[in-house]
N, C-alpha and C positions, 0 to 999 in steps of 0.2 A: 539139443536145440541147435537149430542151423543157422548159421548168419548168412543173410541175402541181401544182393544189393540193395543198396540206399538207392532208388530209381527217384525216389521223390527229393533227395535231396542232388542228384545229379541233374533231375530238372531245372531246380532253384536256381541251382547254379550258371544251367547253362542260359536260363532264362535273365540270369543278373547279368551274364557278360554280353549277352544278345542288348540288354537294354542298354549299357555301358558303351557298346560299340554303335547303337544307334547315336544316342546321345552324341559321341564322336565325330559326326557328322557334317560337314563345313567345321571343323575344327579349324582349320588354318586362315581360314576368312576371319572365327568369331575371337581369334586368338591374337590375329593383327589389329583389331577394332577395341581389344578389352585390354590389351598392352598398353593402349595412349593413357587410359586411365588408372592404372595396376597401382593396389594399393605403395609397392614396392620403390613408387616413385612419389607418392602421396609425401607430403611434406610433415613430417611428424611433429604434434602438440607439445608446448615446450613442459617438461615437468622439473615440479623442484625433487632435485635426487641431493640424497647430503652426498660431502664429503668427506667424513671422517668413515674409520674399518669399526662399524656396529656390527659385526654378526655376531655370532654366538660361540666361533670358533677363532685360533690366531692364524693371524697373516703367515704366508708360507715364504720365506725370502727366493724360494728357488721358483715362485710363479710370478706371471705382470698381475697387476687385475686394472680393469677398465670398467668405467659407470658407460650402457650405453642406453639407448632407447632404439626401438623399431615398431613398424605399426602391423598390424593385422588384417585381413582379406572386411574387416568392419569397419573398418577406421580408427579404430582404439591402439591407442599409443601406450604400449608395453617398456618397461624399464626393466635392466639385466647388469646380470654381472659378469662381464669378459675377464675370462681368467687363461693365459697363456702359458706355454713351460718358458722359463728364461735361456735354458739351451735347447735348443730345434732344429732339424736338420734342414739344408739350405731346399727350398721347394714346397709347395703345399702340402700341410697335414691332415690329419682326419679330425672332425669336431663331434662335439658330442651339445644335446638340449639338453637341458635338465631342470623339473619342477619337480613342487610337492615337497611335504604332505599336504591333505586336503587340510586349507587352514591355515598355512605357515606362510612364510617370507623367504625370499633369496638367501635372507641374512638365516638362515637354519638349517637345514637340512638337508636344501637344497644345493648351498654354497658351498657347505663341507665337502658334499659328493663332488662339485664340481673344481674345487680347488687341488685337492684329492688327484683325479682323473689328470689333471692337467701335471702334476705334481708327476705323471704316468707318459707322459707324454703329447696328453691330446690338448687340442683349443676347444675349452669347454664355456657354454652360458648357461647359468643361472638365471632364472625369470621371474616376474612376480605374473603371476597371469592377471588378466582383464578383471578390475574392479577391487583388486585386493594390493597391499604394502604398496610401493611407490607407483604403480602403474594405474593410467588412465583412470577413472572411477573407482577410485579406491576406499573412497567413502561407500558406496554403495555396498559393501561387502556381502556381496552374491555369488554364484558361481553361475556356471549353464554347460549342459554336457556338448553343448554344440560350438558355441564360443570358445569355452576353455581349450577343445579337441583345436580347434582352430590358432588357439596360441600359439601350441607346439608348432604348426605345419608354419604361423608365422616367425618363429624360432629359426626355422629349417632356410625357409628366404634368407634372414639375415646372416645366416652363416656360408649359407652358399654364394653371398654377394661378398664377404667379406674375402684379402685378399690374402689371409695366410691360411686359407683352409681348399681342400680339397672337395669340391661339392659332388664326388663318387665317392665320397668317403666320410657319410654324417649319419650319426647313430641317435639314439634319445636312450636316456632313463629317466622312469618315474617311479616316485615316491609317495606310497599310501596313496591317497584319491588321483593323484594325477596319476599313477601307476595305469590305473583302468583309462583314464584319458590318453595314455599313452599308447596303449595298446590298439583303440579305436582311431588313433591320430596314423598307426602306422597302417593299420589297414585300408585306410584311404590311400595315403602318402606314398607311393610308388618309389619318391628319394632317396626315401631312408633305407638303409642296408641292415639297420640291425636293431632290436630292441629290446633293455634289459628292466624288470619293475624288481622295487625292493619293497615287503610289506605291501601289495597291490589290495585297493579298496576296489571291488565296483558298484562306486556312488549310486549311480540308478537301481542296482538291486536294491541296495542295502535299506535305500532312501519309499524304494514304491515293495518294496516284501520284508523287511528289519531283518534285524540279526537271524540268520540262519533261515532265513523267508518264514518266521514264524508271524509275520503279521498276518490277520485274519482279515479277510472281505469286510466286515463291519469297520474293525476299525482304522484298515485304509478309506473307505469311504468317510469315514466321520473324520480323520485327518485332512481330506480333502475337501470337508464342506466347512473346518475351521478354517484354515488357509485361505480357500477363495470369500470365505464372509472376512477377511483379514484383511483382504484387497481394498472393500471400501472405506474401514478403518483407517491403512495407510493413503489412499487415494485423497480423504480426506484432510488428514493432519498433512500430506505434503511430506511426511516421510514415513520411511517402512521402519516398520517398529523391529527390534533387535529379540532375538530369543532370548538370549542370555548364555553366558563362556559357561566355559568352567568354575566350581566354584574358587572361593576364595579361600578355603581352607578344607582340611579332607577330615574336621570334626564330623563323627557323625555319620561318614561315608565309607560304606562295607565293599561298593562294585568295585572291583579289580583293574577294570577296563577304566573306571574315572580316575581310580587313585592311577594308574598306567601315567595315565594323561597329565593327570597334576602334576606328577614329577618331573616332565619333560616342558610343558607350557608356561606353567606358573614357578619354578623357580629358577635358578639363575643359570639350571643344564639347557633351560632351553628357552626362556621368556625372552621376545622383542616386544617392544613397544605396539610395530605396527602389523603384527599376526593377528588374526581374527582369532586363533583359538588362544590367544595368550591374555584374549582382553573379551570384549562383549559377545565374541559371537557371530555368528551367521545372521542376516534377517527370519523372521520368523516364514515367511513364505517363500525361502530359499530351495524346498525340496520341489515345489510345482513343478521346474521345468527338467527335474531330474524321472518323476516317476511315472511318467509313459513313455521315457525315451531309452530301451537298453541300450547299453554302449557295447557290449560285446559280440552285438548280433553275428559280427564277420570275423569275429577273434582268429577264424579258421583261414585269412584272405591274407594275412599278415606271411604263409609260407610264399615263395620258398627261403624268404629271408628268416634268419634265425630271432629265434625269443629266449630268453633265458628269464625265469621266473625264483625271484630270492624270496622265503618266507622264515619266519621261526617256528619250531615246534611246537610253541607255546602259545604262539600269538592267534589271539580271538580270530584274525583275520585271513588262518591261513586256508580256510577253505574256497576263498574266491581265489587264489593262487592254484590252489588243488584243481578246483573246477574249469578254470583258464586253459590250464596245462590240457585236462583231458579233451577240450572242445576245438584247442589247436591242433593245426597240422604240422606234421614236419619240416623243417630241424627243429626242436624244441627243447628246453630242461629246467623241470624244475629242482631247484636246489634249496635243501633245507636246512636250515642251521640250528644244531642240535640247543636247547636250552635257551633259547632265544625268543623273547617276546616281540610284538606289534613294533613297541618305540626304542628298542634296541639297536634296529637297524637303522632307525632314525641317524644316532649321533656314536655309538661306542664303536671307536673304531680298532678294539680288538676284535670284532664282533662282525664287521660288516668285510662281507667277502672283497675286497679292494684285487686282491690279486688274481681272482678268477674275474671280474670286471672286466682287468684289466688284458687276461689274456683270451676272454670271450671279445670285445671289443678290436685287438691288434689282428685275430684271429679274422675276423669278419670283415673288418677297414680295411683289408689289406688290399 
């Protein structure tokens, strides 16, 4: 069998960046008229952020941390956690975003890695994205593959404004669901030099084909005719009705993939108060605006900057890691960590590569 050019997909291509460069067009006019308004100057919604150290991990005496808030190209006013090394070399350094998992808080998984990082030498944030733990609508406890994508890129603003960092030198990692937002966040985002996922979920497959896309035609249709009959339900009552978390105890409960979860949400490895997977849950029509939207479509747009993809061997999840890697382009690697499940990488930090992170990151910020 002969491999021959991909002509159809070098069309695609050339055809995206044809419409990308039209698009481009009075850029410098529409870019001086859309500056006076930029959400970047927008005045951010005041939120209440506590302040005592709730995460789930302990304080590192060799990093700062700082509560802050920034807003997003929506208007939604996002809160983070500034975490800095206490010795830093005199001049601006390289920062890194950092969310996820799909479900979690700053104060999780996300704060470890970013504490972590910093502890490494970088200025790293921790975020809660849009709608979820202390930022903007957080009651609302939604996602969206287009907003959340949009966090990070507003992540990316606030670190490039801020005045100890180097805005040629800002990386993202994502964690489980945002992992795939990450990805899709760098393939737009031209800033970003480099992007590493650990345990990457991608929510839109997972959400509109299920595990391993064994969802069947019928009963993605009948999911989507519950959902949208769900809308005048909650349109009605005036709120969106909740699915329901985790359960409350794993009597009773044989799936691998739930006990997994239980152990890291529901007890004290990993429960916050204000995580969605820690307590009720998602809204129940939370997947609608995930399952006609892939997020990977451009996984391959993110070269030439590098990707580094972390999974465990064991983990249910490691086939969208798999499949990531082969649809990317170069420089890319994925890296597997032998015996290691989904939420391993989450919080054990014998477990979670910190020092290849650390010299994939210095290596590419440089």
């Amino acid at each position: 069998m002969t491999n021959k050019p991909d002509t159809t997909s070098d069309t695609h291509n050339s055809s995206r960046r044809g419409l990308l460069k039209l698009a481009g067009i009075g850029t410098a006019t529409i870019a001086a008229a859309t500056l006076m308004n930029a959400p970047a100057n927008a005045k951010t919604q005041e939120l209440t952020l506590g302040k005592d150290w709730d995460k789930t991990f302990k304080k590192s005496d060799a990093v700062e941390h700082q509560k802050v808030t920034f807003i997003n190209r929506y208007g939604i006013t996002l809160a983070g956690d500034l975490y800095m090394p206490k010795e830093r070399p005199s001049g601006k350094i390289a920062a890194l975003a950092i969310a996820g998992p799909f479900g979690a808080v700053k104060e999780q998984a996300a704060g470890l890695y970013a504490q972590t990082m910093a502890e490494r030498g970088f200025v790293t944030l921790a975020f809660d994205p849009s709608f979820v733990g202390e930022s903007q609508g957080a009651e609302m406890s939604v996602a969206s593959p287009d907003i959340n994508t949009e966090d990070y890129m507003a992540a990316v603003d606030f670190l490039g404004l801020h005045d100890t960092v180097d805005r040629e030198r800002i990386g993202i990692i994502g964690i489980c669901g945002f992992g795939g937002m990450a990805l899709n966040a760098v393939a737009a985002d031209k800033r970003v030099k480099a992007v590493a996922t650990a345990s990457m979920y991608d929510m839109s497959r997972v959400m509109a084909k299920g595990y391993y896309d064994a969802l069947t035609d019928e009963q993605r249709a009948a999911g989507l005719e519950k959902m949208s009959r769900q809308r005048w339900e909650d349109a009605a009552s005036g709120q969106a009705a909740l699915a329901g978390g985790l359960p409350d105890t794993l009597d009773g409960i044989n799936d691998p993939v739930i006990q997994m979860y239980y152990r890291y949400y529901k007890t004290e490895r990993g429960y916050h108060p204000r995580s969605v997977n820690s307590n009720a849950g998602w809204t129940v029509t939370n997947p609608l605006s995930f399952m006609n939207m892939p997020l990977l479509s451009y996984v391959d747009e993110i070269a030439p900057r590098p990707m580094l993809l972390i999974a465990g061997s064991e983990a249910h999840s490691k086939y969208f890691s798999d499949d990531a890697y082969a649809n990317a382009a170069d420089p890319k690697e994925l890296m597997i960590i032998e015996g290691a499940d989904h939420c391993d990488l989450y919080d054990q930090v014998d477990i979670i590569p910190f020092d290849k992170l650390q010299s994939f990151f210095e290596k590419n910020l440089a």
